[in-house]
Structures are given as structure tokens and as C-alpha cells.
NUMARFI-360420 format. One record per residue (C-alpha): chain; x, y, z negated. Coordinates in Angstrom, 1 decimal, always signed. Example, Ala and Ser with C-alpha at 12.3 -4.5 7.8 and 13.67 -1.06 7.14 Angstrom:
BEGIN
  cadena      px      py      pz
       A   +12.3    -4.5    -7.8
       A   +13.7    -1.1    -7.1
//
This chain:
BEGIN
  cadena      px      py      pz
       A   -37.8   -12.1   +14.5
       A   -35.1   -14.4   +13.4
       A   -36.3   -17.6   +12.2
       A   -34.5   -19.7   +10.2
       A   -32.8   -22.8   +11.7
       A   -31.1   -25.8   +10.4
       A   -28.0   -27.5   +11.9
       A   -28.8   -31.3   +13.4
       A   -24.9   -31.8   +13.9
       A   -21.5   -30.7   +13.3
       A   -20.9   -28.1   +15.9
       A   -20.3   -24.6   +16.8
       A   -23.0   -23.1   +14.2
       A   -22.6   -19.4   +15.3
       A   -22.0   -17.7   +18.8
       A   -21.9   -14.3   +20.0
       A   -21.5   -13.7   +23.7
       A   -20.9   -10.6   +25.9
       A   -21.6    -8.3   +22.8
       A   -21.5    -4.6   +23.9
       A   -22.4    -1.7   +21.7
       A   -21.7    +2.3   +22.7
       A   -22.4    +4.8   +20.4
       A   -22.8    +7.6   +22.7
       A   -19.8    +8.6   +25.1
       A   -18.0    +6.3   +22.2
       A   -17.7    +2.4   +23.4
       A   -17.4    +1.0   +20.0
       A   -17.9    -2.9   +21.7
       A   -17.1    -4.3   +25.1
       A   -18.0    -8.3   +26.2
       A   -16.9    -9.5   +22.6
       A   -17.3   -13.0   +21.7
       A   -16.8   -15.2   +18.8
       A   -17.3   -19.0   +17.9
       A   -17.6   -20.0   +14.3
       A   -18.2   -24.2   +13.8
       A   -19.4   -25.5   +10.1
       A   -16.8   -26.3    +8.1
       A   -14.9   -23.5    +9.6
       A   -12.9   -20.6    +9.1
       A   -12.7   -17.8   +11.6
       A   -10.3   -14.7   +10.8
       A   -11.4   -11.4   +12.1
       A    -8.5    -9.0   +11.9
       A    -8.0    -5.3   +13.9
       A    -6.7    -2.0   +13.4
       A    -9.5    +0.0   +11.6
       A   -11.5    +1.2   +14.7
       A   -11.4    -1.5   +16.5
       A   -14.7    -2.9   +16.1
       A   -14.8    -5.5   +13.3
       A   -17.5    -3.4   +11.5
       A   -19.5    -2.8   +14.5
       A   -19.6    -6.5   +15.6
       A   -20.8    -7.9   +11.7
       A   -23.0    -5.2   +12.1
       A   -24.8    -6.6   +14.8
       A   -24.4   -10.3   +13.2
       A   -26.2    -8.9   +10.3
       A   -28.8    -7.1   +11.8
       A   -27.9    -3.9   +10.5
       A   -27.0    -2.3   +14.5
       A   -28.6    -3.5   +17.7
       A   -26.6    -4.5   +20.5
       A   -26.9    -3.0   +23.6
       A   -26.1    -6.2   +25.5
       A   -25.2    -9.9   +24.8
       A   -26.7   -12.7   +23.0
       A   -26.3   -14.3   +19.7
       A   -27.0   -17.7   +18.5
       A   -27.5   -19.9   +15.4
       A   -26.8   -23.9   +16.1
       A   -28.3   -23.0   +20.1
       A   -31.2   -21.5   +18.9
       A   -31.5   -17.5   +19.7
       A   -30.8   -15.3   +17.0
       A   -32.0   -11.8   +17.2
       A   -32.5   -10.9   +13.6
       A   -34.1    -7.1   +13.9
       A   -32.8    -6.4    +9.9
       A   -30.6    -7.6    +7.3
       A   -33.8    -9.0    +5.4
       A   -34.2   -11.4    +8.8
       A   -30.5   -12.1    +9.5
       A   -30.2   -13.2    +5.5
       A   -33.5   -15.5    +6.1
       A   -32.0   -17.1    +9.0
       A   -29.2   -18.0    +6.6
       A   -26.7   -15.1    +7.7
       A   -24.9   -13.4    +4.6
       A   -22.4   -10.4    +4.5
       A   -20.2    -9.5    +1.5
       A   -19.4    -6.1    +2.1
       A   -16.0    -4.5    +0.8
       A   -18.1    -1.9    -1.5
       A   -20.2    -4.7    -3.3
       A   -23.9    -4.0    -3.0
       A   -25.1    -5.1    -6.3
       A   -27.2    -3.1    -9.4
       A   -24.9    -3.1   -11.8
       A   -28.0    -2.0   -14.5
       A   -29.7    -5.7   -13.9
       A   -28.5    -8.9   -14.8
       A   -26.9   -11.6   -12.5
       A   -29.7   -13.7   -12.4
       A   -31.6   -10.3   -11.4
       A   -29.4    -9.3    -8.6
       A   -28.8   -13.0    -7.3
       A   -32.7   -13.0    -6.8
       A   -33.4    -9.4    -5.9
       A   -36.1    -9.0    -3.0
       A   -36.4   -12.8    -2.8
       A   -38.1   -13.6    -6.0
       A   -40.4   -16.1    -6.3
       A   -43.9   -14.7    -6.8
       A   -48.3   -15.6    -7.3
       A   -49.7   -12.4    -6.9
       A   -47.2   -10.3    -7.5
       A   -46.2   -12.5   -10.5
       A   -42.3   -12.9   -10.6
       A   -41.9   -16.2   -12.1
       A   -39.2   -16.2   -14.3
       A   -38.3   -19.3   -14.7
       A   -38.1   -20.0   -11.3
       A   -35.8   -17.4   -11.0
       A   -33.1   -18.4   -13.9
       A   -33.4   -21.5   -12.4
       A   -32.6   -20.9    -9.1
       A   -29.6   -18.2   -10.4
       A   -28.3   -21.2   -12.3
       A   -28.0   -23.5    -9.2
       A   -26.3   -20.6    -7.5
       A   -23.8   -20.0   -10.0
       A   -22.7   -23.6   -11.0
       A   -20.5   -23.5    -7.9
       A   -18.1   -21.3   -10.1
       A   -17.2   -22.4   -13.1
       A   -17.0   -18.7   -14.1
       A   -18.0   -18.5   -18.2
       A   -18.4   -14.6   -17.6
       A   -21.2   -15.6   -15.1
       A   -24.4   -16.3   -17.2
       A   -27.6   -15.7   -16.1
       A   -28.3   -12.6   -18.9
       A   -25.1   -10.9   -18.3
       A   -25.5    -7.4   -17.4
       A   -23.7    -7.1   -13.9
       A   -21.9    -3.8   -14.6
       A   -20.0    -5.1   -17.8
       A   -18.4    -7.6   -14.9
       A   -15.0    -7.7   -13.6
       A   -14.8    -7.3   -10.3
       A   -14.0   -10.5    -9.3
       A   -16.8   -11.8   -11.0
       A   -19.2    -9.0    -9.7
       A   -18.4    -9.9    -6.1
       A   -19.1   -14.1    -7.3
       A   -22.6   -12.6    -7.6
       A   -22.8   -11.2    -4.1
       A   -22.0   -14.7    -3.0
       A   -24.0   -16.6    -5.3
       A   -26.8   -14.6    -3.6
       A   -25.9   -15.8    -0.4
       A   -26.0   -19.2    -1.6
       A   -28.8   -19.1    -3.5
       A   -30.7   -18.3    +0.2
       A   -29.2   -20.9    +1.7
       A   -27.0   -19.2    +3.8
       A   -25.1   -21.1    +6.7
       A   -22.6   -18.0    +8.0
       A   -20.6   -16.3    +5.3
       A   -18.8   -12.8    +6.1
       A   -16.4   -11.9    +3.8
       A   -15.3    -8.0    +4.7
       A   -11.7    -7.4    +2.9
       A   -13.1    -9.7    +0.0
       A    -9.5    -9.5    -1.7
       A    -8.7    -5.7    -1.5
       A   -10.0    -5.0    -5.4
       A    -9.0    -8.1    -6.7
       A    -6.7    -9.9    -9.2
       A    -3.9   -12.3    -8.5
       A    -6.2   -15.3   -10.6
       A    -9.4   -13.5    -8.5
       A    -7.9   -13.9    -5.4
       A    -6.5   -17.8    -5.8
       A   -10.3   -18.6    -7.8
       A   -11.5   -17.3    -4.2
       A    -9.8   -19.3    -1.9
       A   -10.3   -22.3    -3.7
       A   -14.3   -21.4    -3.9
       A   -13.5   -20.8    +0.3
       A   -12.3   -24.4    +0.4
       A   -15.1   -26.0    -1.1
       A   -17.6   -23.9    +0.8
       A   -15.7   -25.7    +3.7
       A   -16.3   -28.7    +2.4
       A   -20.1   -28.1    +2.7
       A   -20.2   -27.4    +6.1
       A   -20.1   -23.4    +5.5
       A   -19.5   -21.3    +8.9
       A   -17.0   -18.5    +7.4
       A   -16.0   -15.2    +8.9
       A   -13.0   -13.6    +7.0
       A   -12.0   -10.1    +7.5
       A    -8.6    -9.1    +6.1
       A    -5.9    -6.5    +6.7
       A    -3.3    -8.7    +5.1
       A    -2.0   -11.4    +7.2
       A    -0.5   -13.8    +5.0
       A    -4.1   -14.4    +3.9
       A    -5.0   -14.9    +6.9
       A    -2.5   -17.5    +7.5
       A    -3.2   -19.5    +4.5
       A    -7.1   -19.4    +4.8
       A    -8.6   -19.1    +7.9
       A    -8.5   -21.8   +10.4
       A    -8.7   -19.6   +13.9
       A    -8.2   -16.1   +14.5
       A    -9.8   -13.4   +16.7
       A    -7.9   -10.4   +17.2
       A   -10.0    -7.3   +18.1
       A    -8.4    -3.6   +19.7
       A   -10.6    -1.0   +20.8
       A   -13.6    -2.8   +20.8
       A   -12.6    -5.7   +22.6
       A   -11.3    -9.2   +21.7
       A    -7.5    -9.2   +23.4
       A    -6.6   -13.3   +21.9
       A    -7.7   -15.9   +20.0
       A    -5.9   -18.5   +18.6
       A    -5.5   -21.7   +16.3
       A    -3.6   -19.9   +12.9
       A    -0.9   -22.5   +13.2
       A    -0.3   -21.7   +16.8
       A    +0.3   -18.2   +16.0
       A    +2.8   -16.2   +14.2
       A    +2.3   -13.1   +12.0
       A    +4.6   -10.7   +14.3
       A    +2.3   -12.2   +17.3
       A    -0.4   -11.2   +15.2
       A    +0.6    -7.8   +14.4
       A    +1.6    -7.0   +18.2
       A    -1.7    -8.1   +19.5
       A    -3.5    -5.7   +16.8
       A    -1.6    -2.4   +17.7
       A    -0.5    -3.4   +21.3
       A    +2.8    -3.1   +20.5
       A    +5.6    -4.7   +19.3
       A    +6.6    -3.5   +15.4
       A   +10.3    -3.7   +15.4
       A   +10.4    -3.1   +11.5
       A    +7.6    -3.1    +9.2
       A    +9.6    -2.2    +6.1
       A   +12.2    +0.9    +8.1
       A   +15.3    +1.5    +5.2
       A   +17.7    +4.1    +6.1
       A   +21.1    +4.7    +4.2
       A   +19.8    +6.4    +0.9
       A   +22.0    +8.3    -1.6
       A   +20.6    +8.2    -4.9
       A   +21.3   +11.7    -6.1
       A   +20.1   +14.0    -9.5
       A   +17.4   +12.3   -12.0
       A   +14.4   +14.3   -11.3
       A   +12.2   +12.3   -13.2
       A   +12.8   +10.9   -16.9
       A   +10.3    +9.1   -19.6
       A   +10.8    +7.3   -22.6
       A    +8.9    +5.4   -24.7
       A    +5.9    +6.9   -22.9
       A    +2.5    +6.1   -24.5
       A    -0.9    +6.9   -23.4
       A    -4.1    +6.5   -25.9
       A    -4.3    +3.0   -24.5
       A    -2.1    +2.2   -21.9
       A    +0.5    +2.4   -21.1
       A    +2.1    +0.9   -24.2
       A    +5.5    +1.9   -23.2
       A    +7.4    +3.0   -20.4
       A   +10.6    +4.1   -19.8
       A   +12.6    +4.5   -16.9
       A   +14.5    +7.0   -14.5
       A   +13.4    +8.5   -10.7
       A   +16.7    +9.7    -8.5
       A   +16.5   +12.1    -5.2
       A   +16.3   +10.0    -2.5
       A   +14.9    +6.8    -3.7
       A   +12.0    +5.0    -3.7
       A   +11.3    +3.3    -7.8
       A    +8.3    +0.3    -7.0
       A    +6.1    -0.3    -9.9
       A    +4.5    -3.7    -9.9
       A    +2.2    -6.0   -11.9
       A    -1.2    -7.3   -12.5
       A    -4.5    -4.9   -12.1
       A    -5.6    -3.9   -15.5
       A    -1.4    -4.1   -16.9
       A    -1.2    -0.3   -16.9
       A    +0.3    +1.1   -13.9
       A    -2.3    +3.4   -12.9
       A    -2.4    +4.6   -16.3
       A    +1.1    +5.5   -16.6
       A    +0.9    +7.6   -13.3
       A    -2.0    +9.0   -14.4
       A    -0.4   +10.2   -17.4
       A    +2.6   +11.6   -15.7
       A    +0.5   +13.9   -13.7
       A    -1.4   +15.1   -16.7
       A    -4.8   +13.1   -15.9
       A    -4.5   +10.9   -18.9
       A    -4.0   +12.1   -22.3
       A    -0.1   +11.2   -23.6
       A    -0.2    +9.7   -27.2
       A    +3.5    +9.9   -27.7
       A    +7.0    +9.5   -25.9
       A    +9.0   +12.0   -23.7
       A    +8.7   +13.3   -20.3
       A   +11.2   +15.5   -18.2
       A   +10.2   +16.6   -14.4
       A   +12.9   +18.2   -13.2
       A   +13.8   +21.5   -15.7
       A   +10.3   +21.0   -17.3
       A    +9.7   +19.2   -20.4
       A    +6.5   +17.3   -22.1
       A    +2.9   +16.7   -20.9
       A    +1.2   +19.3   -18.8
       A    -1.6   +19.6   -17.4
       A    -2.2   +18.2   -13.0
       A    -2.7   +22.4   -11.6
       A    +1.0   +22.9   -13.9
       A    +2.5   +19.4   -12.1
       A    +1.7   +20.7    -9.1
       A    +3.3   +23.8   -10.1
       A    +6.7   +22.0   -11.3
       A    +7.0   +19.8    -8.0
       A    +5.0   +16.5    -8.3
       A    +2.3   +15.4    -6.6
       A    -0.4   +12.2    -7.1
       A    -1.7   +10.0    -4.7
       A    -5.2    +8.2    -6.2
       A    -5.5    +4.6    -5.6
       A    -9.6    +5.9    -4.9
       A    -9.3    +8.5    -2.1
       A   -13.1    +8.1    -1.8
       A   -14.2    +9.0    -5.2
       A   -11.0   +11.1    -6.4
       A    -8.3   +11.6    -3.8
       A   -10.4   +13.4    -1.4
       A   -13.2   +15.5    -0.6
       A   -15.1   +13.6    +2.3
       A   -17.9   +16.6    +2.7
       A   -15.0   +18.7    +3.5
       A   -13.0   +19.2    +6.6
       A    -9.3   +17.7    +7.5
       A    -7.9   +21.2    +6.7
       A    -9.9   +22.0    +3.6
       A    -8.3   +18.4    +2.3
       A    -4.6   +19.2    +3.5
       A    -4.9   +23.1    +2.1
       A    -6.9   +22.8    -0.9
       A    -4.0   +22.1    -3.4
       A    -1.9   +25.3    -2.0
       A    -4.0   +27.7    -0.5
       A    -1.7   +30.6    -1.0
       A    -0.1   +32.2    +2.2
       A    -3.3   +31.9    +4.2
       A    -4.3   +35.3    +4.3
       A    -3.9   +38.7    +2.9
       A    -5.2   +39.4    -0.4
       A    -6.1   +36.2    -1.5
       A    -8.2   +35.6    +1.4
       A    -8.2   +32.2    +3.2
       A    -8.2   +32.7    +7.4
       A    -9.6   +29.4    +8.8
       A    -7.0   +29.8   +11.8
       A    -3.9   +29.9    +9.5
       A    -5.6   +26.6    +8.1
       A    -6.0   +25.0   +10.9
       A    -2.0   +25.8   +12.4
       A    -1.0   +23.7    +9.3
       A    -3.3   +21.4    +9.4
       A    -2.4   +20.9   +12.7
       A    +1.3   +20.1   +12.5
       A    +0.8   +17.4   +10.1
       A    -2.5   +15.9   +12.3
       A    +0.7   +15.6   +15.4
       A    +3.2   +14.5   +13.0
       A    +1.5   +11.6   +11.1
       A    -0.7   +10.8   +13.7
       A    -4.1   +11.4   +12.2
       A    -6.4   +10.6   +14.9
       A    -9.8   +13.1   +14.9
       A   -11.0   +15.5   +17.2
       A    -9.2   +18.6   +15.4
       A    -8.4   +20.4   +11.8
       A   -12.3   +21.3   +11.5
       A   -13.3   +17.9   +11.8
       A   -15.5   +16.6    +8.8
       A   -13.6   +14.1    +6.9
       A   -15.9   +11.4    +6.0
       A   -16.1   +11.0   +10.0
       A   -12.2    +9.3   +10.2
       A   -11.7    +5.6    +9.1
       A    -9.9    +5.0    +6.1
       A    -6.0    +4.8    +7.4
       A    -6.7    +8.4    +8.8
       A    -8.2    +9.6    +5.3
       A    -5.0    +8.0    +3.9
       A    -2.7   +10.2    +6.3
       A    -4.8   +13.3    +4.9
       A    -4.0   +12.4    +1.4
       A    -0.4   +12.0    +1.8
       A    -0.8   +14.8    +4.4
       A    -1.8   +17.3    +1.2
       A    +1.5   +16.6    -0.7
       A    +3.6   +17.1    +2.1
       A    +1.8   +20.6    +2.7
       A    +2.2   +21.2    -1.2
       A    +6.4   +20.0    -0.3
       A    +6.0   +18.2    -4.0
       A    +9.8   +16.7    -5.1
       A    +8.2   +13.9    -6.4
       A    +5.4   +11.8    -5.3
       A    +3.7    +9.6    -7.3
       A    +2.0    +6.5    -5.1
       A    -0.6    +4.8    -6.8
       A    -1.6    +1.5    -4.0
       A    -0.7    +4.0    -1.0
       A    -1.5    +1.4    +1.9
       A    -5.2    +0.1    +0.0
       A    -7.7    -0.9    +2.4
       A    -5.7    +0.4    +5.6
       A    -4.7    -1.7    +8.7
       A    -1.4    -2.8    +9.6
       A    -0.7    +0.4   +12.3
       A    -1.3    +3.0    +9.5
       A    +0.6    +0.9    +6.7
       A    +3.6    +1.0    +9.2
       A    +2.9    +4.9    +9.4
       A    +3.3    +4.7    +5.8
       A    +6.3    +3.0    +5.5
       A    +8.0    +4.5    +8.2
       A    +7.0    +8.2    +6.6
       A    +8.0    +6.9    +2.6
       A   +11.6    +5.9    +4.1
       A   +11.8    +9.3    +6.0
       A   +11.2   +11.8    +2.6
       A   +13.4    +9.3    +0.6
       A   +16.1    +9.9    +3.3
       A   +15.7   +13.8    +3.7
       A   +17.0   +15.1    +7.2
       A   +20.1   +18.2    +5.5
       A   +20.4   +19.2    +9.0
       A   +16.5   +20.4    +9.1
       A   +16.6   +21.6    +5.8
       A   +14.5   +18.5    +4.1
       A   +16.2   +17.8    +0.7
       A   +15.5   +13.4    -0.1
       A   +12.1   +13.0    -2.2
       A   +11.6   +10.9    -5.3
       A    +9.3    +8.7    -4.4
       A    +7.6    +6.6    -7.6
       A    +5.1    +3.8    -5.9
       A    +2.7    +1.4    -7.3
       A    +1.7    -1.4    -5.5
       A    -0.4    -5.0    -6.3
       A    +1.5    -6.1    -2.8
       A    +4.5    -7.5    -3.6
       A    +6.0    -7.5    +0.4
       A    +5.6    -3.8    +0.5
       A    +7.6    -3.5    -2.7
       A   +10.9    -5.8    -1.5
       A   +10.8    -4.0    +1.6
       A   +10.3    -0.5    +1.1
       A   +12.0    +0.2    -2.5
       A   +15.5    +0.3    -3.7
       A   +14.3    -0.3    -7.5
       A   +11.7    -2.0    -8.7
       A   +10.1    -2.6   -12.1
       A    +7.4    -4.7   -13.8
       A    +4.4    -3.3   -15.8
       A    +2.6    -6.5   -18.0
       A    +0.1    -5.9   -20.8
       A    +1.1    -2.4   -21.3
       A    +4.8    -2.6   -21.5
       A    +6.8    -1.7   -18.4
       A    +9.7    -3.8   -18.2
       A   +13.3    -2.8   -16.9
       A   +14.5    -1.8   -13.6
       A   +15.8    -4.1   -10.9
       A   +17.7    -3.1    -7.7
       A   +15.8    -4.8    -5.1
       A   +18.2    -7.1    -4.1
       A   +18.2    -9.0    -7.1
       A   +14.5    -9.9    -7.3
       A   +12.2   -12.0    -5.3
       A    +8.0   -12.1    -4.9
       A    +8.6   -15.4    -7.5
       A   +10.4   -13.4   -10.5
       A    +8.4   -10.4   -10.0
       A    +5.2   -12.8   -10.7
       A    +6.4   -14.4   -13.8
       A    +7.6   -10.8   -15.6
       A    +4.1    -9.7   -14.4
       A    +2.0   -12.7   -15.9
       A    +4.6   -12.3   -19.4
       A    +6.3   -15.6   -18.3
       A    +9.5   -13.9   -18.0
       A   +11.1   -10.7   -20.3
       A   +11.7    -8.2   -18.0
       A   +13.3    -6.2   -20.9
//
């Protein structure tokens, strides 16, 4: 049993050494080792797969190791649950936040370690001890009463650390802590990180995007295939360094952009109005380019895609999709050329009980057998072309696809438009939550349908993208606009816009009319 341990000095404050885990035939960890010291923080970072999970896992007592040791300030840590590993002041903050949402804060920050006679929760023991926990924040939607599902998320996943606190924890992991959040989230967060710091906090941070990583963390541990292939100071290291040590390769171009001919308008709206949001949108899509859509999380963007693929209602305003006029519903967009890619594969962009070909078929299962019947094999022949050409890694077409990691269930997604051969694509955050391999896949692939190949017969493809990451937005699109409160503002060409004047049209500092 892990028993709780208090540090006597400043040094390193969490070790794991030789930590091996297979799962089956599957070596999922191989002699991995990590250092964190108080006042600390260490940047985990890998391609999904290759064994950041795993190894918190293990650190949180969730999975056992099959070899190695683990240690808290020199003393043994073997915590045989989560309950132990939190008690000897171990906290994770998972990427899918593991709070009630029908309880209050002060509820969740105390839940299963209430203070109790008899099986007496004493509540004032309890506010009181929430209270301490959320001072740290200076949050005014963080009050001990407030129901945790009428939260932001930013201020939901302040709870899940204000629990960790509130046990006294000593090692924080933060698992893609940013992924969901606002601009002001994400900058309220790294100041709360600096101050944790300041208190002698070891921190683990696990992030796909780099440039955190860079400003944040403090050393870096770069795992591939289940083993740790460098480690580094940050400011030793650069990003491309980064990058090549994560895929094992050197990435010539992130951002690929071929010669691209703008050609026809395919897609036109005007003054488009949903029942409340967007506000107003206008703008024009071209064969052959790629239009960005940027702003702040809650400003509308997903709404307006939404709305063009006949998921949200349409209030007023015009649409034109090729030769086809006015709303419709998504079974007719699919019909009329366009296709939508959900910012949440998991809960509406895919169907994980299903197999890889059920998920790359199921929008256009016509042509897979006679009389409307639907012959597994002919599945599986197209399934398979697109598994070789995007590079979905699973065992085959009949593979279940809750089983792949999330850059593969990505490539599945955008795998079922191409299969549909849609004109126009409508992105909504297509590289979410995905490591920097399969958001290079993703580029690489959104610069090749914008460019068309005429000698194979692949006419260019319209390609509208949202996206809260600015980088991938300069780099990949020839146009970009700016969505705030509602209102989308006017097009750009790419060249004549940088990350700083994309930020002050999306916080209303600037018109972008």
C-alpha cells in the first residue's frame, strides 16, 4: 500500500525507473524512466501510441507494471489503486474530466474523501475545505454551491485540480489539459502552473502542441514506441528536434502548399443566420482552395458549419452549394456534394462499436452488392485502399474502431468523405487531440484535395476548415477569416495576416469588416 510521504528537501520528488509493461504479444513499455523535482515542470510528449498513457497509468495506479520501480522523495511507491496513489499525494487530470456534473464543486472537490463520524458527512468541514481549495483561483464562477455541469469548461477542469489540491497532492499530471479550452482558459492555466511551481509542485504535462511545451515546461521526455528515445532541458532543444525525435524522422514541411488555382465558387452564403449563432456570415469557397475560419470557442464557428450541413436550423440568409440553393437537410448535403467533419468524432463523428469499414462505408453504401445488399468483401476492398493510402494503422477493415488511438479514428473520419468523393469538405478542428505524425498526415492530405491531380482524374476540392490553432491556419490556408461574437468578419489572403491580427479581430479589438 502506498503510504503517504512528505518531502524533507528540495530534490527529485518523483522517479520511475526501468518501467516495463506488455499487454500481451503488445510491448506497450520498455526500461522507461522519468525524473520530476518540486518546483518542476516535466513535458511528456509522443505520438499517440507511444506510451504516455500507459506510463501515468502506472504512476496513478490504475495498471501494474510488470517491472521497475517507482518512488516518492526515496521512499517506494507502489500504490495498488488510484484511491492509494491520490493518498500518497499523486493526482491525474485526465483529458475527459472525471467530475459529476449533477453535484456541486464543493461536492466533487470532496467526493470519496469526505470527512465523516459514523458515517456522518460533516458539512462544514467539507465547504471549508472546498473553500481552501478553490481560493487558489480567483475564479468568481467557482463557488462552493455551483452546480458543476452549468460550468465552463475551463472552470470544470479548475475543479478537477482543486481536488487534487484539496488532498494535498505533491505530483500533478495534466493529460492534454488545454485541448478544450479557451484562449483566456489556457493563459488563466499557465499562470495557475506557475504558481503551483512556486509551491514546490512536481508537474507532469502532457501536450500534443509544442509551443506549449516550450513556454511551460521546464524539461522534456520524448517517448516512441514505448520507450524514452531523449530527454532534454526545453531551452536546449528545438521544436523541429522535438518533432524528429517523436516520429523518428525528420518533417521536412509541416504546413505542404502546392501551386493552387482558385477555380469556380462552389460554395456561396450571405447574411447567413442560425436561431442563435451564427449572427452573420457571408463569404465565398473556390475549387481548389483551402478558406480557414478562426476565432474564439463559443464565437460561432461550429455553428455556422453546422448550419451549412443542415444540422442546425437556418433562421435567415442565403445558401448556394454548387447548382443547389437554400437549407437542406445533412442525407440531401451529402447528396449535393458536401461533407462534415465533427469537431467530436467520439460522440458524433463516428461509430466506435462499429468496424473501420462500417465507419468509411456507412455514408454511401450503394455499389456494394446487388440488390441493395451490402457484401462485407466489397467493404473491406474500399476500406482497404484508403487504410494504405492515409496510413491508418489497425490490424484490417474488420477491425473494431474504438480499438485505434485517436489520430487513426481521425483518418477514418476524413477517410468516409473521401469514399463519399464530397466537393466540399467542411473541417470543423480536423487535427483536435491528435499527435504531431497524424496532424502532418492531415495537412499533407488537405493540400493534396485542394490541389487535385487532372492527370488521375481528381478534380481540386473546396476545402472550408475551422480551427482554434492559429499555426495550422497561416500554414495550410490560402484565405482566412475571423468569426467574433457571432459575426464572421471578412476574408483575408493569408499573406496579409499574422497569429497577432487574427487575435485582436477574434477578441472584437479589431473590425474585421
Amino acid at each position: 500500500m502506498a503510504e503517504r510521504v512528505e518531502p524533507d528537501q528540495p530534490n527529485v520528488w518523483l522517479q520511475m525507473q526501468g518501467i516495463c509493461k506488455r499487454f500481451g504479444a503488445t510491448v506497450a513499455l520498455e526500461d522507461v524512466g522519468i525524473e520530476v523535482t518540486g518546483g518542476q515542470v516535466l513535458a511528456l510528449v509522443g505520438e499517440n501510441g507511444a506510451g504516455k498513457s500507459t506510463l501515468m497509468k502506472v504512476l496513478s495506479g490504475a495498471v501494474k507494471a510488470d517491472a521497475g520501480q517507482m518512488r516518492l522523495n526515496g521512499a517506494v511507491y507502489q500504490p495498488s489503486n488510484p484511491l492509494e496513489a491520490r493518498r500518497a499525494g499523486v493526482a491525474m487530470i485526465y483529458q475527459e474530466l472525471s467530475l459529476a456534473p449533477h453535484l456541486s464543486v464543493e461536492e466533487n472537490i470532496m467526493l470519496g474523501m469526505e470527512p465523516a463520524t459514523l458515517g456522518v458527512v460533516h458539512g462544514r468541514e467539507v465547504r471549508r475545505r472546498a473553500i481552501e481549495a478553490i481560493k487558489e483561483f480567483d475564479n468568481p464562477e467557482l463557488t462552493p454551491h455551483a452546480r458543476v455541469s452549468r460550468l465552463s469548461v475551463g472552470s470544470q477542469q479548475l475543479v478537477e485540480i482543486a481536488r487534487a489540491l484539496a488532498i494535498g497532492c505533491r505530483v500533478l499530471v495534466l493529460d492534454e489539459p488545454t485541448s478544450s479550452l479557451t484562449q483566456q482558459d489556457v493563459e488563466r492555466l499557465f499562470e495557475l502552473i506557475g504558481r503551483l511551481k512556486k509551491q514546490g509542485k512536481a508537474i507532469v504535462y502532457i501536450s500534443h502542441f509544442i509551443e506549449e511545451v516550450k513556454r511551460v515546461a521546464d524539461t522534456v521526455t520524448v517517448l516512441r514506441d514505448g520507450k524514452v528515445v531523449g530527454s532534454s532541458n526545453v531551452a536546449a532543444i528545438s521544436t523541429d528536434q522535438i518533432i524528429s525525435l517523436m516520429v523518428g524522422r525528420q518533417i521536412e514541411e509541416l504546413y505542404p502548399r502546392s501551386a493552387r488555382q482558385a477555380g469556380e465558387v462552389v460554395l456561396e452564403i450571405e447574411d447567413l443566420a442560425g436561431l442563435q449563432k451564427p449572427e452573420s456570415a457571408s463569404l465565398q469557397l473556390c475549387r481548389g482552395e483551402v478558406l480557414g475560419i478562426a476565432g474564439l470557442v463559443g464565437a460561432g464557428r461550429t455553428e455556422l458549419l453546422r448550419s451549412l450541413f443542415g444540422l442546425e436550423p437556418v433562421r435567415k440568409g442565403k445558401i448556394k452549394l454548387g447548382i443547389y440553393t437554400g437549407p437542406a437537410s445533412p442525407v440531401r448535403r451529402w447528396m449535393q456534394g458536401a461533407g462534415f467533419l465533427s469537431e467530436d468524432r467520439k460522440e458524433e463523428g463516428l461509430a466506435l462499436s462499429l468496424s473501420v469499414a462500417d465507419n468509411v462505408t456507412l455514408s454511401r453504401l450503394k455499389g456494394f452488392g446487388p440488390l441493395g445488399l451490402v457484401l462485407p468483401s466489397r467493404q473491406d476492398r474500399a476500406t482497404q485502399r484508403w487504410i494504405e493510402r492515409l496510413g491508418i494503422h489497425c490490424g484490417g477493415p474488420r477491425d473494431r474502431l474504438s480499438s485505434l488511438s485517436g489520430g487513426n479514428q481521425q483518418r477514418v473520419a476524413l477517410a468516409r468523405l473521401l469514399q463519399h468523393d464530397v466537393d466540399v469538405l467542411l473541417l470543423d478542428e480536423p487535427t483536435r487531440g491528435i499527435d504531431v505524425a497524424a496532424k502532418a498526415m492531415i495537412y499533407r492530405l488537405i493540400d493534396e484535395l485542394a490541389t487535385g491531380s487532372p492527370a488521375e482524374g481528381r478534380p481540386p476540392k473546396a476545402i472550408l476548415m475551422v480551427s482554434s490553432y492559429l499555426p495550422e491556419l497561416l500554414g495550410g490556408c490560402d484565405r482566412v477569416a475571423v468569426m467574433c461574437r457571432g459575426r464572421l468578419g471578412r476574408t483575408h489572403r493569408i499573406d496579409d495576416v499574422d497569429e497577432h491580427k487574427l487575435m485582436l479581430e477574434a477578441t472584437g479589438q479589431e473590425s474585421g469588416s
